[in-house]
C-alpha positions in Angstrom: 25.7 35.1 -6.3 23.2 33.2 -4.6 20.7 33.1 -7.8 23.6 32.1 -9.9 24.6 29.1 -7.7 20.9 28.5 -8.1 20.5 28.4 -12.0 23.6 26.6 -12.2 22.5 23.7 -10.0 19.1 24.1 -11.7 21.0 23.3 -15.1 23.1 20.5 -13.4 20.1 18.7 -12.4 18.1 18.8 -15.3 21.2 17.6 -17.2 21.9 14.3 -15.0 17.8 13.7 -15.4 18.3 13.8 -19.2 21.1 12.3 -19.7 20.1 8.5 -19.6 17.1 9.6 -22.2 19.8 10.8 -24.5 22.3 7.8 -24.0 20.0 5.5 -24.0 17.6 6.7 -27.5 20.8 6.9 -29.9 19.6 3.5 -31.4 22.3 1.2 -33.4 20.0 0.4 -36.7 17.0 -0.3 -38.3 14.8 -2.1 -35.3 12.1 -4.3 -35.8 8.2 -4.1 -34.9 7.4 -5.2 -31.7 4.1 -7.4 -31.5 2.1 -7.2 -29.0 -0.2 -11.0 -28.8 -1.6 -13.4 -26.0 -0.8 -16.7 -26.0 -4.3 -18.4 -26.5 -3.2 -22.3 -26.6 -4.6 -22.8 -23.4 -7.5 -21.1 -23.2 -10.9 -23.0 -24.1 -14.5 -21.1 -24.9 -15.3 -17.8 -24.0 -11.8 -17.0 -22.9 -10.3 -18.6 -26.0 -12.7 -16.0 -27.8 -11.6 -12.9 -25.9 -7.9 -13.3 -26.2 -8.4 -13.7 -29.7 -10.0 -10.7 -30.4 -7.3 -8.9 -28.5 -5.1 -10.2 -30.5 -6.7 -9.5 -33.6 -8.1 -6.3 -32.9 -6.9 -3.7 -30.1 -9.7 -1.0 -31.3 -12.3 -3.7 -30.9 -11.2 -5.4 -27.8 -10.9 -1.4 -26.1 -14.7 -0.5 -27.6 -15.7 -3.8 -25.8 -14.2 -3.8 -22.8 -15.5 0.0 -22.1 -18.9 -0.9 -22.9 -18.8 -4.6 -20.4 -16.8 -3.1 -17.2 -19.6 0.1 -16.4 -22.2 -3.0 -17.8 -21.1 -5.8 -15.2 -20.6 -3.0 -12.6 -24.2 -2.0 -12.8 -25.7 -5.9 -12.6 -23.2 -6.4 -9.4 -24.5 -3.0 -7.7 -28.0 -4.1 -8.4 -27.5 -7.7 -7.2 -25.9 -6.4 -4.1 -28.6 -3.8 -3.6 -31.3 -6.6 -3.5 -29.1 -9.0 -1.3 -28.7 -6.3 0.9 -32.9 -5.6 0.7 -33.2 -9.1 1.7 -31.2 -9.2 4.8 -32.9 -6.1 5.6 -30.0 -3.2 5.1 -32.4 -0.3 3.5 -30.0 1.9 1.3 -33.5 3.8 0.3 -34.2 5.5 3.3 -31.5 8.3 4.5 -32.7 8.2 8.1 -30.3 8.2 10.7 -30.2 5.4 13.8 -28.5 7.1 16.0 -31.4 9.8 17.2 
């Protein structure tokens, strides 16, 4: 009796957690395209330049965008590394103070 209860609030649930998807997907008609674009009026130089080649190319703006975040993470890491030389923090070493 006890497994049965089970399975049948099992089934209950899963049907509530579907339901909206199936009310809400029946669509009314033909729908149009959505398009996806940033709005570039106010942007001036190399900002103007990268929202529009978002919005003319997704593949492009992805390939460039995974090729300049590991870039610019490298330059800061090394920037900080050398700041952090200077001020006499030595990352190098793996010596411990506390001996």
């Amino acid at each position: 009796m006890k497994a049965r209860f089970i399975k049948l609030f099992t089934w209950c649930t899963l049907l509530c957690l579907a339901l909206p998807e199936f009310v809400l997907a029946g669509g009314g008609g033909k729908i149009d395209n959505i398009v996806i674009v940033a709005d570039t009026r106010k942007f001036t130089g190399w900002e103007a330049w990268w929202t529009n080649l978002y919005n003319e190319s997704h593949l492009y703006f992805t390939l460039l965008t995974i090729v300049l975040i590991p870039t610019i993470g490298v330059i800061f890491g090394v920037i900080a590394d050398l700041l952090m030389g200077l001020i006499g923090i030595d990352l190098k070493s793996r010596e411990l103070a506390e001996h």
